[in-house]
C-alpha positions as CSV (number, residue, x, y, z in Angstrom):
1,X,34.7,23.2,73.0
2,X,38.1,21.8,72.8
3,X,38.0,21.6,69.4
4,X,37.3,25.2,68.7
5,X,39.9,26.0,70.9
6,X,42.5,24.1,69.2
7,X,41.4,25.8,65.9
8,X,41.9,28.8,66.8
9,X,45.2,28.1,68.1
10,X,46.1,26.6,64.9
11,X,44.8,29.4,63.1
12,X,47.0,31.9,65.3
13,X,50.4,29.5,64.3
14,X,49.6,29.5,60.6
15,X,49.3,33.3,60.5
16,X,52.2,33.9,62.4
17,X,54.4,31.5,59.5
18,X,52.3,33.6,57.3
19,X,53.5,36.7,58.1
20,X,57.2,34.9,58.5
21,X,57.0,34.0,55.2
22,X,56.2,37.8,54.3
23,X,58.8,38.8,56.1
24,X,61.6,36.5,54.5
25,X,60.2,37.0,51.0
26,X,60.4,40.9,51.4
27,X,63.9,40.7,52.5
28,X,65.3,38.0,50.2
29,X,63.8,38.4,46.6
30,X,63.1,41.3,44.4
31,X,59.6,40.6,43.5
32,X,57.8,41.9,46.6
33,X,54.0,40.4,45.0
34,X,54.7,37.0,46.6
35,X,55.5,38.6,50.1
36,X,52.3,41.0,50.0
37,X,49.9,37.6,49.6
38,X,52.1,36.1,52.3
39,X,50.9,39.1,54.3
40,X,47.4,38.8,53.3
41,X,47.0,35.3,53.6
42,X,48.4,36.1,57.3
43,X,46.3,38.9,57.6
44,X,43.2,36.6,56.6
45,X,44.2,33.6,59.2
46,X,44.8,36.2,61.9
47,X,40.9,37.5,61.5
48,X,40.0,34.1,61.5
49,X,41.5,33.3,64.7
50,X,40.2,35.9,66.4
51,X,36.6,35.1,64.9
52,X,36.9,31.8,66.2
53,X,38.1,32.6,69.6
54,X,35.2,35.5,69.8
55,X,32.5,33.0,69.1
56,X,34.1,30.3,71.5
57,X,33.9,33.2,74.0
58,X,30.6,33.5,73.6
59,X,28.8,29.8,73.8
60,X,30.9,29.7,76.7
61,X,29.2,32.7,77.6
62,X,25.5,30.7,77.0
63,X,26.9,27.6,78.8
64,X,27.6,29.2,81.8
65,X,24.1,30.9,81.8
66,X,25.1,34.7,80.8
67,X,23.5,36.8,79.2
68,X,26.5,40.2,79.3
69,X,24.6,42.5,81.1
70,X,22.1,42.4,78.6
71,X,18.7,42.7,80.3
72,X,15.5,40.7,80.0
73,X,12.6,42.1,77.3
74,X,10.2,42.1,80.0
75,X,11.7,44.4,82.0
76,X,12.5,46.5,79.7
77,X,8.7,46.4,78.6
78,X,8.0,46.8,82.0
79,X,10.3,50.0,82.2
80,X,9.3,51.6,79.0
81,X,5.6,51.5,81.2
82,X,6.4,53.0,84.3
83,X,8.4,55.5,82.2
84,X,5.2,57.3,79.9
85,X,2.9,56.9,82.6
């Protein structure tokens, strides 16, 4: 689990230099390509960070033994019963 979360931290940092990079290439040249894939490539990173985080969220989530309110098929079997009866 530590690794994840140390990906996704690193992740976070390299979209944040990312978008620096945008930022300084916007402002300093006059070709304004190079800082819109700056932005992307940020924009990318910063999806994958969060996608990474979500998903280490969630086998937390199954270690801990939840299931997110979700209910069990059973009972929901069960309930669909009592309900056209």
């Amino acid at each position: 689990m530590k690794k994840e979360k140390f990906s996704s931290t690193l992740y976070y940092v390299a979209s944040v230099l990312f978008f620096l990079s945008a930022i300084i290439s916007f402002v300093s040249s006059k070709t304004y390509y190079l800082g819109g894939m700056w932005l992307a490539l940020g924009a990318t990173f910063l999806c994958l960070a969060s996608t990474y985080k979500n998903n280490e969220e969630e086998s937390e989530d199954e270690d801990n033994g939840e299931n997110n309110g979700e209910s069990n098929s059973n009972e929901v079997g069960k309930e669909n019963e009592n309900i056209s009866k």
